[in-house]
Residue, then its C-alpha position, 0 to 999 in steps of 0.5 A: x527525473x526531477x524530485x518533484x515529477x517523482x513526488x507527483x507520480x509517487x502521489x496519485x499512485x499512491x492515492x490509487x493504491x490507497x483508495x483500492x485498500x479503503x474501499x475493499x475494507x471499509x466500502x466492501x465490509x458495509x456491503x458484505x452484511x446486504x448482500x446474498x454469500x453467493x453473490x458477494x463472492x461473485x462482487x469480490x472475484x470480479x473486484x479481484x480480478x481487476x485489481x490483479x490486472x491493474x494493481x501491479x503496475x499501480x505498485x510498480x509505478x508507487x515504488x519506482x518513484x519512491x526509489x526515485x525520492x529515497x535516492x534524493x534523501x540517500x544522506x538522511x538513510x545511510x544514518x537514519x538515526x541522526x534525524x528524525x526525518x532519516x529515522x521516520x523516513x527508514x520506518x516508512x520504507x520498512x512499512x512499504x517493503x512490507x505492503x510488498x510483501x504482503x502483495x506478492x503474499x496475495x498474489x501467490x494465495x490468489x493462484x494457489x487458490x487459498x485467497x479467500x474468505x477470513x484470509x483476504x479480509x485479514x491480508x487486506x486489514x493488515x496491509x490497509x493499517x500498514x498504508x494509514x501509518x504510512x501515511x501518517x508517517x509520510x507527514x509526520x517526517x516533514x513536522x516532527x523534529x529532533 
């Protein structure tokens, strides 16, 4: 597959993925504090739901195609300290295996039932401060040289 069908699809999944984590920190926060406890935890198990049958082909799709891209910069990670692409690549990917984790995290809490309360704010929180620095990362390995 081309490296620019990779980027692309890698992209808008990762607008999607993104745009899910901004909206449950930051959208759903703002309406946390209007709305009765009884049903904002019915807002969150529906908004749970759909995100468990959507999200794992949202992520599967995000990562192929990153493992796609990584492949086509496979020189710069076999020494990602020689450059600072390499270096601000391997960084990124370290971040992305642990938004994976901390998924799978979710999704093991969510059948177990202890997903809830503090403990989604604080798994969404962290994962949501992961993805803006990757993000920042994912510009910065194209304008930050040494």
């Amino acid at each position: 597959m081309s490296y620019g069908l990779l980027l692309a699809i890698h992209l808008l999944a990762a607008i999607a993925f993104v745009g899910t984590v901004f909206f449950e920190v930051v959208m759903l926060e703002g309406v946390r504090r209007r709305l009765p406890q009884e049903m904002m935890r019915e807002v969150e198990r529906a908004i749970g739901n759909r995100a468990t049958a959507v999200m794992p082909w949202v992520l599967m799709t995000l990562y192929a195609a990153g493992i796609g891209m990584a492949w086509h910069h496979r020189a710069a990670l076999a020494q990602p300290l020689a450059s600072g692409f390499g270096l601000l690549l391997a960084l990124k990917i370290g971040l992305a295996l642990s938004v994976f984790g901390h998924f799978i995290t979710a999704m093991v809490w969510r059948r177990r039932g202890v997903l809830g309360g503090r403990r989604s704010r604080r798994l969404h929180l962290s994962v949501f401060c992961h993805v803006l620095v990757i993000v920042l990362l994912a510009k910065a390995m194209f304008y930050l040289h040494w």
